[in-house]
DODRENKOL-181488 format. One record per residue (C-alpha): residue number from 0; x negated, y, z negated. Coordinates in steps of 0.05 Angstrom, whole numbers. Each point is the difference from the previous one (the first is absolute). Example, Ala and Ser with C-alpha at 12.3 -4.5 7.8 and 13.67 -1.06 7.14 Angstrom:
DODRENKOL-181488
+-----+--------+--------+--------+
! num !      u !      v !      w !
+-----+--------+--------+--------+
!   0 !   -246 !    -90 !   -156 !
!   1 !    -27 !     69 !     13 !
+-----+--------+--------+--------+
end
This chain:
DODRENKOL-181488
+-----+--------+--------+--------+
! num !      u !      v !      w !
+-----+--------+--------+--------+
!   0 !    -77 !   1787 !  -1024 !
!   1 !     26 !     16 !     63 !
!   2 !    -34 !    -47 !     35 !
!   3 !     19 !    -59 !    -51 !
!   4 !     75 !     21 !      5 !
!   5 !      5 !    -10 !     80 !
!   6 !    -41 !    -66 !     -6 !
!   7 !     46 !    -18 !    -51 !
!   8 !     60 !     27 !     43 !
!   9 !    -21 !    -48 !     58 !
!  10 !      0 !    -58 !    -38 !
!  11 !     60 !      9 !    -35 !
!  12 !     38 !     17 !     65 !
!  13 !    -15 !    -70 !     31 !
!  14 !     18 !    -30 !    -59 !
!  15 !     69 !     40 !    -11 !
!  16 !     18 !    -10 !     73 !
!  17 !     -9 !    -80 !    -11 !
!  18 !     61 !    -35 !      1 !
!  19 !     25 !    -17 !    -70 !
!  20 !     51 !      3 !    -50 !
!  21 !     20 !     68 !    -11 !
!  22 !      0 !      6 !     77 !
!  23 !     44 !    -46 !      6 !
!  24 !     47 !     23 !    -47 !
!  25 !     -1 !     73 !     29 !
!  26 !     12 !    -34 !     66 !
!  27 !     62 !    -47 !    -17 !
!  28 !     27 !     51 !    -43 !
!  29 !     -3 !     57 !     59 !
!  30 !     30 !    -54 !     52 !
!  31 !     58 !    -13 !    -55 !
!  32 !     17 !     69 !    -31 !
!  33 !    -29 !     42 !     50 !
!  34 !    -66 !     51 !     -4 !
!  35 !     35 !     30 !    -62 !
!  36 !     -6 !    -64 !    -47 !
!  37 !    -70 !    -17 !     36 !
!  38 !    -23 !     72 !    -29 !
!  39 !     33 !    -24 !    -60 !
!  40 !    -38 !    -72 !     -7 !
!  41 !    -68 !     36 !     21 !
!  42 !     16 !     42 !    -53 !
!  43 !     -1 !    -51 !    -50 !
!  44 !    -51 !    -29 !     19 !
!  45 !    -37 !     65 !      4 !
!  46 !     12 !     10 !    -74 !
!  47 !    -26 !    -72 !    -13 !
!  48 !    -71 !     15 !     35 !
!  49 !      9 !     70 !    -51 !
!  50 !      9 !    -44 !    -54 !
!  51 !    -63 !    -35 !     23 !
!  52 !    -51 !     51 !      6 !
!  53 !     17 !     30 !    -69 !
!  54 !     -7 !    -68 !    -29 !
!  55 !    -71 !    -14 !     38 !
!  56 !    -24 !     78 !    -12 !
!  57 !     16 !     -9 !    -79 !
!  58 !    -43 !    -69 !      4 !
!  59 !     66 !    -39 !    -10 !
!  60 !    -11 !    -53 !     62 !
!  61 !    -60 !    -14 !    -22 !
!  62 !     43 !    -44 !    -51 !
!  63 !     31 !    -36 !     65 !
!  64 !    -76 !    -21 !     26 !
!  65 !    -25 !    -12 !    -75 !
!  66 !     50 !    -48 !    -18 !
!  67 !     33 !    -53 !     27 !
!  68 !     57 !     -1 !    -40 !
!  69 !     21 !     76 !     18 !
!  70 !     -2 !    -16 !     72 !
!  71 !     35 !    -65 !     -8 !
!  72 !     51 !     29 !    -29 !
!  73 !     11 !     48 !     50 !
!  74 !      3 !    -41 !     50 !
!  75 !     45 !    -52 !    -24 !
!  76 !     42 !     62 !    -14 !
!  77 !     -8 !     24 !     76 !
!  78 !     14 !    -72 !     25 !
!  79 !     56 !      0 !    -34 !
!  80 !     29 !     68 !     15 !
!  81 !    -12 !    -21 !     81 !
!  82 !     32 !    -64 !     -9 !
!  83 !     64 !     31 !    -31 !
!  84 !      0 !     49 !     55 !
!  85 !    -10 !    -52 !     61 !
!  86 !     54 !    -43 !    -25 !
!  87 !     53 !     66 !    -16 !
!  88 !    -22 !     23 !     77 !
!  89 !     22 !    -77 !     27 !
!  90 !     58 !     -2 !    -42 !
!  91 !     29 !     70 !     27 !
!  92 !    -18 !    -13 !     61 !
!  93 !     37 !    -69 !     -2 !
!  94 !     66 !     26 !    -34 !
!  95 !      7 !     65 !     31 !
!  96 !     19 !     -7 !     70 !
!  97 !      6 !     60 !     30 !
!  98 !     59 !     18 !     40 !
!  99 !      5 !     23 !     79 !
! 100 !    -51 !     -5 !     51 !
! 101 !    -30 !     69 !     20 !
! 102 !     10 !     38 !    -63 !
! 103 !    -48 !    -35 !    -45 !
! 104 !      9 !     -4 !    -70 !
! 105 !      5 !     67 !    -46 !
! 106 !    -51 !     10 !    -54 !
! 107 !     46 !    -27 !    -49 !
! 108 !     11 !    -71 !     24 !
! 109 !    -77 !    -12 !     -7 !
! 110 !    -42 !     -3 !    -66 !
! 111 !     -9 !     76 !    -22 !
! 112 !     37 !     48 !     41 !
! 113 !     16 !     84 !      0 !
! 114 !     27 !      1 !    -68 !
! 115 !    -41 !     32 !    -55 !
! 116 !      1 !    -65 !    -30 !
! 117 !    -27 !    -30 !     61 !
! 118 !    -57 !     47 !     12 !
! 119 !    -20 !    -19 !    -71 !
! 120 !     -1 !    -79 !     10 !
! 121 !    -41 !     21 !     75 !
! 122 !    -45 !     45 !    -45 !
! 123 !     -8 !    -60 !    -54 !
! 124 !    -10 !    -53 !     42 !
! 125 !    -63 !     48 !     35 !
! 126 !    -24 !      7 !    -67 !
! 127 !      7 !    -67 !    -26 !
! 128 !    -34 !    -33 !     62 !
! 129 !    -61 !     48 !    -11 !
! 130 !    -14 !      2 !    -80 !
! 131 !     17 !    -78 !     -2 !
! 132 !    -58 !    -14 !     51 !
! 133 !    -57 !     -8 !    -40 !
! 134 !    -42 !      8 !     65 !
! 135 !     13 !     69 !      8 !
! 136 !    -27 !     17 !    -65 !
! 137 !    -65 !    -35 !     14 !
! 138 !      0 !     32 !     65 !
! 139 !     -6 !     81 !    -38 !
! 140 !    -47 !    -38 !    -54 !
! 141 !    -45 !    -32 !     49 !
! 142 !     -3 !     48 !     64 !
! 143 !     -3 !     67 !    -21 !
! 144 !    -58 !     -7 !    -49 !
! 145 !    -48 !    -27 !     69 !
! 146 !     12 !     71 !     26 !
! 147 !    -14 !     42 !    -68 !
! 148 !    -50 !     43 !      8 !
! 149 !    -49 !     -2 !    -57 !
! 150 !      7 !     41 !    -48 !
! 151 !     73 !     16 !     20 !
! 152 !     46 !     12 !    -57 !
! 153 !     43 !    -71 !     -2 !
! 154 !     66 !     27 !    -14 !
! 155 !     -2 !     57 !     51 !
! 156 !    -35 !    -41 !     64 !
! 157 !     55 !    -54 !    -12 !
! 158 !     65 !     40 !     -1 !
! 159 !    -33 !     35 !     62 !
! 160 !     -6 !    -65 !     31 !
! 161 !     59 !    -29 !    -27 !
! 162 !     37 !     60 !     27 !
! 163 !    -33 !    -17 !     69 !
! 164 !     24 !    -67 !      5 !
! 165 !     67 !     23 !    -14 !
! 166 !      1 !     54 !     50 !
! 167 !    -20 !    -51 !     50 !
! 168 !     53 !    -44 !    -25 !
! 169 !     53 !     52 !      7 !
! 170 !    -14 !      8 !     75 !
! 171 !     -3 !    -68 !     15 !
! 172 !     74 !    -13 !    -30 !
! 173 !     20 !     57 !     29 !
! 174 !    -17 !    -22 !     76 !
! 175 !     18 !    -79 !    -25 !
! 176 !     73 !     28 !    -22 !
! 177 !     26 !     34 !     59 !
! 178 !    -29 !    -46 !     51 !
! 179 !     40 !    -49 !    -46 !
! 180 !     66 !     40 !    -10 !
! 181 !     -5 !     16 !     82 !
! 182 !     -6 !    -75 !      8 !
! 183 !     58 !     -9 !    -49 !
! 184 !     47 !     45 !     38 !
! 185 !    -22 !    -29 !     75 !
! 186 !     10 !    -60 !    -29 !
! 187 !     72 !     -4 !    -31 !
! 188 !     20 !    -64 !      2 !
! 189 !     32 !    -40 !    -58 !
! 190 !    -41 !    -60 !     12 !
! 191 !    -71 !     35 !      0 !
! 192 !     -1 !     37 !    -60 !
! 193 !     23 !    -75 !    -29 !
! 194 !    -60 !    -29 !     25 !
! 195 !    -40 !     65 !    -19 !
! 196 !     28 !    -13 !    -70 !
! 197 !    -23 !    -75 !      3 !
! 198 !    -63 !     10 !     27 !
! 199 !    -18 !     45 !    -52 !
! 200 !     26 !    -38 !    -59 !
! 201 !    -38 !    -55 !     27 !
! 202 !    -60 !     44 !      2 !
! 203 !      6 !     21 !    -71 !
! 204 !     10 !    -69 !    -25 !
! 205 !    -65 !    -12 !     39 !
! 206 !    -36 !     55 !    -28 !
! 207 !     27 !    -20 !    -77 !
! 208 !    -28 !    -66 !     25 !
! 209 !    -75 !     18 !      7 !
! 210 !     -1 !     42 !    -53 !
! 211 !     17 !    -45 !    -53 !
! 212 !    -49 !    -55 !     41 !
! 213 !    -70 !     52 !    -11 !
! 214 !    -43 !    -32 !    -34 !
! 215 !    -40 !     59 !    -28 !
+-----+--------+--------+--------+
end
C-alpha cells in the first residue's frame, strides 16, 4: 500500500502543479483580494475535489464515463458557469475604474471582496469552477483505480488517495497564493490589476470555450 500511495502521490503532484483552472482562479483571486481570498478560492475549490472523491469512492463517476449524457450535461453546465464568470470578470473590470495611482484598489471595488458575503461568492466561485468540470471527476474515477492495490478495500484506498491529492493541492495553493498576493501588493497599480482582471476573464471565457468544444 505504501508503495502504491507514493507512486500515486508522484503522479498526481505533476498533474496538480500543471497549470489549469483552479490555478488560475487561486492565482487571480490572490492578486485581487490578497492571500486571504486566494485561501478562500483554494478553499472552494478544495471542497469541490472533496466532493469528487466521495462521488468516485461511492462508484458515482463511474456514471460520468458510462454515459454520455451525464457528462454532457456537466459540462454544458461547467461551460456555462465559466462563461458567466469570464464575462462578469470583463465587465467589472471595464466599469470599475479604480481610483488613484499607488494605492490600488480595496477588496471591495473588485468582484468578491473582505465582507462575509464576499468570502462566500470567492468560496462559491472555487467550488463551482471545480464540481462543474466534469474532468476532474474523471480524473478521481480514472487515476486512482491504476494505483489500487489488489485486493485493497475500494472505499478506504480511494479516500486515502483522494485525501493525498488534496493535501498536495493544499500546498500548492498555498505557495501559488502568497507569491500571488506578494505580487499583488509590489504591484499596486490601478491599471495592472485591470489588465489582471481582463486577462483572466479572457482566460475563463477560453477555458468555457474548450470545454463545451470536447468532443468526448
Amino acid at each position: 500500500m505504501l508503495t502504491a500511495a507514493l507512486a500515486f502521490a508522484g503522479v498526481a503532484l505533476i498533474i496538480n502543479v500543471t497549470p489549469g483552472l483552479d490555478t488560475l482562479l487561486v492565482l487571480r483571486t490572490s492578486i485581487v483580494q490578497g492571500r486571504g481570498g486566494g485561501f478562500v478560492a483554494a478553499l472552494g475549490v478544495l471542497t469541490g475535489c472533496g466532493v469528487w472523491a466521495l462521488a468516485a469512492a461511492v462508484g458515482l463517476t463511474a456514471l460520468l464515463t458510462a454515459s454520455h449524457l451525464a457528462y454532457d450535461t456537466v459540462r454544458i453546465c461547467g461551460a456555462a458557469y465559466l462563461a458567466w464568470m469570464g464575462a462578469s470578470i470583463l465587465w467589472h473590470a471595464r466599469r470599475r475604474e479604480p481610483e488613484g495611482d499607488s494605492g490600488g484598489a480595496s477588496a471591495a471595488e473588485w468582484p468578491g471582496g473582505s465582507t462575509p458575503r464576499g468570502w462566500f461568492a470567492t468560496f462559491r466561485a472555487g467550488m463551482g469552477t471545480n464540481l462543474l468540470n466534469p474532468k476532474a471527476g474523471v480524473f478521481y474515477m480514472s487515476l486512482v483505480p491504476q494505483f489500487m492495490p489488489r485486493y485493497a478495500p475500494v472505499f478506504g484506498t480511494t479516500m486515502l488517495f483522494s485525501a493525498i491529492d488534496v493535501a498536495e493541492l493544499a500546498i500548492w495553493y498555498w505557495v501559488v497564493s502568497g507569491a500571488a498576493a506578494a505580487l499583488g501588493e509590489r504591484i499596486r497599480r490601478p491599471s495592472f490589476r485591470r489588465r489582471m482582471e481582463q486577462v483572466s476573464g479572457i482566460a475563463f471565457l477560453g477555458f468555457a470555450a474548450d470545454l463545451l468544444a470536447e468532443d468526448r
